[in-house]
N, C-alpha and C positions, 0 to 999 in steps of 0.2 A: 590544529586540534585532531583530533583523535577520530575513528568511525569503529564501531563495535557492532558485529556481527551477531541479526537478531537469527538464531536456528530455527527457531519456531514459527517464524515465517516464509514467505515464499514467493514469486511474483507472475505475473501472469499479463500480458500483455494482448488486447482489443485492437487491432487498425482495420479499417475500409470505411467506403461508403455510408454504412450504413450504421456504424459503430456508437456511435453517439446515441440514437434514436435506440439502439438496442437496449446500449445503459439504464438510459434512462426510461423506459420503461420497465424494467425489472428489476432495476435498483432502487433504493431511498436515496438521499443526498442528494449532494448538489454535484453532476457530472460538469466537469470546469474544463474550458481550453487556456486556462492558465498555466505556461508550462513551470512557473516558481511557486503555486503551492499546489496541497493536494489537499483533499476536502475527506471528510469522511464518511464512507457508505455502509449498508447492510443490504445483506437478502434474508429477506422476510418469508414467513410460510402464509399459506390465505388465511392463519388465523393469529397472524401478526406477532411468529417466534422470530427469532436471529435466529438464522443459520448460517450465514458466514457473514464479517464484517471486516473493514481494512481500510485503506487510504486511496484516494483514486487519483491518480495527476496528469497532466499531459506532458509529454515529449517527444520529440521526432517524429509527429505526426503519428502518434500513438497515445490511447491510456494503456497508462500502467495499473495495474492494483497490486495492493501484497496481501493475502490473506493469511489464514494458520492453516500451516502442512495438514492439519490433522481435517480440516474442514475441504482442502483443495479440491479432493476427486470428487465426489458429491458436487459441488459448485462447479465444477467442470459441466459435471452431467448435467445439468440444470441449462445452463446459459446453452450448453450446445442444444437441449431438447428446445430451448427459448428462441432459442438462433431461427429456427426453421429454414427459410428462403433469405434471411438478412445477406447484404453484402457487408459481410465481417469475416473476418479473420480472428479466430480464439488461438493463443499461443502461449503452453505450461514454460516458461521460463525457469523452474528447477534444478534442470541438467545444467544451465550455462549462466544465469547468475545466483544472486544472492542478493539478501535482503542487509542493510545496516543502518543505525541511525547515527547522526553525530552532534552532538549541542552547539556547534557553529558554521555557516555557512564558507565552501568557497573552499574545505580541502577536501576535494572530490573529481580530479580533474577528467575522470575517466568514466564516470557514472550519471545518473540522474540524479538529479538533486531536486526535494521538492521541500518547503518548510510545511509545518503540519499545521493546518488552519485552526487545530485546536488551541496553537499560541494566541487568537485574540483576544482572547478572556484573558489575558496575564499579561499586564503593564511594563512588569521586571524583565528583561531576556532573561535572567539568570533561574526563572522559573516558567518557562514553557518546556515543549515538547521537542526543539529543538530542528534537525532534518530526517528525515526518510530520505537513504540512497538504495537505487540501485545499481548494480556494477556487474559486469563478468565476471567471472570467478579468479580468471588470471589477475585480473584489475584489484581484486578485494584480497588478496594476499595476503597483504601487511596489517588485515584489519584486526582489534581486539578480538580473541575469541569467547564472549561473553557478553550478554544481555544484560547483565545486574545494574548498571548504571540508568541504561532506560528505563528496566521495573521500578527500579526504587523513586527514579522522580515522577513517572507514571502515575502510582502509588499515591506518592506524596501530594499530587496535585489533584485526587480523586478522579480518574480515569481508565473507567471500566475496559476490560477485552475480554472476549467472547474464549470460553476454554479456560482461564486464568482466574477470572472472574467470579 
């Protein structure tokens, strides 16, 4: 199968100590040590906007997230002002991967691969959300240059994103 390079996202990688407690304190969702799906989160304002949202999953002893380019620095500054004394490590993964999703598991031999928890409401595989990968950028080479396949079944399965939305 196929992996299609989302542009408009971006990923950003949490490890230490203390990383988990961080999340999950200032994020929504469910922070998961599941390293096969990702769950979906937001950061919220104290008067309960989004301001950024995305997918959160574990690998390598790491979460991952992907948020929207356009939302990153902001959320940057946020989690590091949140961060204070946490033993965490915040890391902009931008310069050296990429975001992409692909509708079947297992051709991603170089990336993260996490299914999108949003698939349990949908019985059919052939109508979920498919995977969220991430990859280095030498790794994603070969990938589609184009979201359109992800929007359009996003879309079609009514599945809001923050910025698109």
């Amino acid at each position: 199968m196929k992996t299609y390079f989302r542009p408009e996202r971006t990923a950003i990688r949490f490890d230490g100590p203390d990383a988990n407690k961080l999340l999950s304190d200032v994020i929504t969702g469910t922070v998961v040590t599941d390293p096969k799906t990702a769950n979906w989160w937001a950061l919220l304002s104290p008067q309960g906007k989004i301001q950024a949202e995305g997918l959160i999953g574990w690998s390598k002893g790491a979460y991952f997230l992907d948020i929207s380019t356009q939302e990153k620095k902001q959320f940057l500054r946020k989690m590091n002002m949140f961060k204070l004394r946490a033993d965490a490590k915040i890391t902009d993964l931008s310069e050296t991967h990429r975001v992409g999703w692909s509708e079947q598991s297992g051709n991603n031999n170089s990336g993260i691969e996490h299914s999108d928890a949003r698939n349990i409401h949908f019985s059919d595989p052939k109508n979920n959300l498919g995977f969220r990968i991430i990859a280095e950028k030498a790794a994603s080479k070969n990938w589609i240059e184009s979201a359109d396949d992800f929007s359009a079944r996003r879309i079609n399965l009514g599945i809001v994103q923050l910025g698109e939305d």
